[in-house]
C-alpha positions in Angstrom: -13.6 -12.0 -16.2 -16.5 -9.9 -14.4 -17.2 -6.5 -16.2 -15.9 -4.1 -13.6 -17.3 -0.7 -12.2 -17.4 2.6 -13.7 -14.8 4.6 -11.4 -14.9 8.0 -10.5 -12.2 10.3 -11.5 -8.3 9.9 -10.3 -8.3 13.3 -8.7 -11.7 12.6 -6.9 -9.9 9.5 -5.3 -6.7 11.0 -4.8 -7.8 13.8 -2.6 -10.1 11.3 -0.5 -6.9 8.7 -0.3 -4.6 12.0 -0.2 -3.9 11.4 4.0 -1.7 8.4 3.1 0.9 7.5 5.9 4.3 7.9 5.4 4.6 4.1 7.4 5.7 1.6 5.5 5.7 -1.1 7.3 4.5 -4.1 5.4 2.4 -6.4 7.8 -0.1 -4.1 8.1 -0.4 -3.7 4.5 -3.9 -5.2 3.6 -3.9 -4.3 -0.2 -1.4 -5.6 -2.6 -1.0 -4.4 -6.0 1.5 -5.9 -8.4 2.5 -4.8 -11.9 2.6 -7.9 -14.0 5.3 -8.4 -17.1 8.5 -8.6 -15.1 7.2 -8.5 -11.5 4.8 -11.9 -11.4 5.6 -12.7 -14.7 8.9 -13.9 -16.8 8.2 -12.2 -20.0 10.5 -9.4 -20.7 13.1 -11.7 -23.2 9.6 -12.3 -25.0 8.4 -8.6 -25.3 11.9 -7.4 -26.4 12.0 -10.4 -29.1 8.5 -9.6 -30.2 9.0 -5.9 -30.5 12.1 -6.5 -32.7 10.0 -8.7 -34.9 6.9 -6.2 -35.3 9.2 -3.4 -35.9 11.4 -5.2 -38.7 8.5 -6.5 -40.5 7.4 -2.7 -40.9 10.9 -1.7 -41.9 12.0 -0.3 -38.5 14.4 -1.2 -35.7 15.6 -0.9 -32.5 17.7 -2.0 -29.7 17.0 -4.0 -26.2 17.4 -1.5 -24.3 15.7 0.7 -26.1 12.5 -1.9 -25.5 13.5 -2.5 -22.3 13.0 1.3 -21.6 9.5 1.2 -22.5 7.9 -1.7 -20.9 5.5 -1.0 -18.3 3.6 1.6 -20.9 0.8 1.1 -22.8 2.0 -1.0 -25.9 1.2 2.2 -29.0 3.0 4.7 -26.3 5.4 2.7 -26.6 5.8 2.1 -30.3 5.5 5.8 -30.7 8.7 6.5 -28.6 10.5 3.2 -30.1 9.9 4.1 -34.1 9.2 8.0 -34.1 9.4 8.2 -37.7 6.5 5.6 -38.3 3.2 7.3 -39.8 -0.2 6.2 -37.6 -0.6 3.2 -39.9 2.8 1.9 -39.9 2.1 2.2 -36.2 -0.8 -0.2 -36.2 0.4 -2.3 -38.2 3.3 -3.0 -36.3 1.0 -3.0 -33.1 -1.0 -6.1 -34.9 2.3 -7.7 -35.8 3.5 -7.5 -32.5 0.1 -9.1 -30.8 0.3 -11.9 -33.5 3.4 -13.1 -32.4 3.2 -12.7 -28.4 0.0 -14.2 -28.5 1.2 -17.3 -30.3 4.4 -17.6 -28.0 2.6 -16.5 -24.9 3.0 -20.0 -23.4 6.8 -19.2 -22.8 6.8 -16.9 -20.3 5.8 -18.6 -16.7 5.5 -16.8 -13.4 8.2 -16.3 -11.4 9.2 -19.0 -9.1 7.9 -18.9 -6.4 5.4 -15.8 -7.2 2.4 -18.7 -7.6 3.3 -19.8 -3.9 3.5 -16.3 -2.4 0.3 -15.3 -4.4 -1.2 -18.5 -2.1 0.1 -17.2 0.9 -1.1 -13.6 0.5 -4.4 -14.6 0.0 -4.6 -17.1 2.7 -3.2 -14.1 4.9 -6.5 -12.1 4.0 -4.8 -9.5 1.9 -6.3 -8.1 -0.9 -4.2 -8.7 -4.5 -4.8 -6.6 -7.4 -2.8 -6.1 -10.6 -2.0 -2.8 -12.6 -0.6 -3.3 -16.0 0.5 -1.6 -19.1 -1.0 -4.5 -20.8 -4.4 -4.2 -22.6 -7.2 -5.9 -21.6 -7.3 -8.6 -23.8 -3.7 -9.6 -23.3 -4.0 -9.7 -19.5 -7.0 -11.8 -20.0 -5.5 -14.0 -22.2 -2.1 -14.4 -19.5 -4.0 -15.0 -16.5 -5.9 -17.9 -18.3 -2.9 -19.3 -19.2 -1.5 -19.2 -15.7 -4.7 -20.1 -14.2 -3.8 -16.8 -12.1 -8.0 -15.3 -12.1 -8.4 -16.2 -9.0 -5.8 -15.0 -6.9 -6.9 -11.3 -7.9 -10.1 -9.0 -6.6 -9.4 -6.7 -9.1 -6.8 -5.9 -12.3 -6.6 -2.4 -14.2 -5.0 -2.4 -17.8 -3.4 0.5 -19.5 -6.2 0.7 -22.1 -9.2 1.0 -19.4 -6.8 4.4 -18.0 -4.0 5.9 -18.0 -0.6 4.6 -19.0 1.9 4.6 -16.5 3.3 6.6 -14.8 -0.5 8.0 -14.3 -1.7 7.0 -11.3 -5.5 6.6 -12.3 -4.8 2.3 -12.9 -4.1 2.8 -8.6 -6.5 5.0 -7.7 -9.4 2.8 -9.8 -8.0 -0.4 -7.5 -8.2 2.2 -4.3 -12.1 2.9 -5.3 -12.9 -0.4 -6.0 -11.6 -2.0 -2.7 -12.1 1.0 -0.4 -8.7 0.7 0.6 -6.4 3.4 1.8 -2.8 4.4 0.5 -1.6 4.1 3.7 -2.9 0.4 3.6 -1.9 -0.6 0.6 1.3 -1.2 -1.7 2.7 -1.6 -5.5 5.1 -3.6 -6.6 7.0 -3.0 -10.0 9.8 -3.4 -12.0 10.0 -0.2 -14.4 10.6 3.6 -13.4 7.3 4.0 -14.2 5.8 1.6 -11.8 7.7 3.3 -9.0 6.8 7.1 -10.4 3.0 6.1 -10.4 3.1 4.6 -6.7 5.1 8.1 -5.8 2.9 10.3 -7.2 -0.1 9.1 -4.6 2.8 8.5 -1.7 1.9 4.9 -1.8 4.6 2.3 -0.4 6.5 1.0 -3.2 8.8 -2.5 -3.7 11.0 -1.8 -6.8 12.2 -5.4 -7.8 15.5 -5.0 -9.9 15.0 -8.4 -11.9 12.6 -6.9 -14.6 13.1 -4.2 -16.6 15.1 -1.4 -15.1 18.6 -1.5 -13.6 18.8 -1.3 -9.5 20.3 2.1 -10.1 17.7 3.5 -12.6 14.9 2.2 -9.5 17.0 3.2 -6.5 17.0 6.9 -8.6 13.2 7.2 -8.1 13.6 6.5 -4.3 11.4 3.3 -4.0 10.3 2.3 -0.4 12.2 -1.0 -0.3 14.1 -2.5 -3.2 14.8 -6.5 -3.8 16.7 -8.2 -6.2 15.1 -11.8 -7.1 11.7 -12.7 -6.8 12.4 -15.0 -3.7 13.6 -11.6 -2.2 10.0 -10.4 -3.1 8.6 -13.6 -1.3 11.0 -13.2 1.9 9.8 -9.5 1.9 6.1 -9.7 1.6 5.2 -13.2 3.5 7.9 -14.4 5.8 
């Protein structure tokens, strides 16, 4: 992928987006930016399993709710939360545990059907796709080769190139680099966090409830629409 941009600071671009509309009508939306491990992609069974594994191997343990909590963060926020007690190199230690073993099972967790067919239909619309992530680089990299997904994206923003979510800096990067508006533009998530990021620059938000977070826990933080399946998302975005 193309080295991207320097960016100027979030609260540089947050007072020049800071007129965002309160419309949220969708259609006129011409930037779309999607969170990716449980929005696009089916990977949360895989993150929770992996994070049981890294944390065992170290001597530590959770529960699946407990990862499910923390997904949409960056990976060592969320070990910190997950195994508190864990000195610094415990904590890497389970961090390289826990990239060993995604990375050699990544081929199990597909898009969502039928995200690859809206992503198609977006594009050929003339909207503007972009991706923020608690994922690192690397490992967003590595997914979208394996999905062959590159393309369908003008820009992505990982966790470990700005904040971690719910810091808005990984939208207001993607604002700066396509000169969009917040008015123009939405997010589409499936944590709290996702949802408390997109509020915090009054962007339009799509809470889906098939990811990480319960319909309540997402309907709590007052998303602009909320959907349940990904075909729901589909119906929503391109009908």
């Amino acid at each position: 992928m193309k080295q991207q941009p320097n960016y100027r600071s979030a609260a540089a671009i947050s007072s020049k987006h800071s007129h965002a509309s309160t419309n949220h009508c969708l259609i006129d939306k011409t930037l779309i930016i999607f969170d990716w491990d449980g929005t696009l992609m089916d990977s949360i069974g895989l993150i929770v399993e992996t994070m049981h594994i890294a944390g065992e191997a170290h001597g530590f343990q959770t529960t699946d709710q407990a990862v499910q909590d923390i997904i949409g963060l960056s990976l060592m926020n969320g070990i910190d939360i997950l195994y508190p007690k864990a000195n610094e190199s415990q904590k890497l230690a389970i961090q390289q545990s826990y990239a060993d073993y995604y990375i050699a099972n990544s081929h199990r967790t597909p898009l969502f059907d039928p995200i690859e067919n809206m992503l198609q239909r977006l594009q050929a619309q003339g909207k503007q796709l972009a991706v923020a992530t608690g994922k690192k680089r690397k490992g967003l990299d590595r997914v979208l080769d394996a999905s062959d997904s590159h393309d369908y994206f003008v820009m992505t923003r990982c966790a470990d190139e700005s904040g971690s979510k719910p810091d808005p800096q990984m939208l207001t990067d993607i604002l700066n680099y396509t000169q969009q508006q917040i008015a123009d533009s939405v997010f589409v998530g499936d944590s709290i966090y996702d949802i408390q990021m997109a509020n915090q620059l009054g962007m339009t938000s799509i809470a889906v409830n098939y990811g990480t977070a319960s319909s309540v826990e997402l309907a709590a933080q007052q998303p602009s629409y909320q959907v349940d399946t990904p075909q729901d998302l589909v119906d929503l975005l391109s009908p």
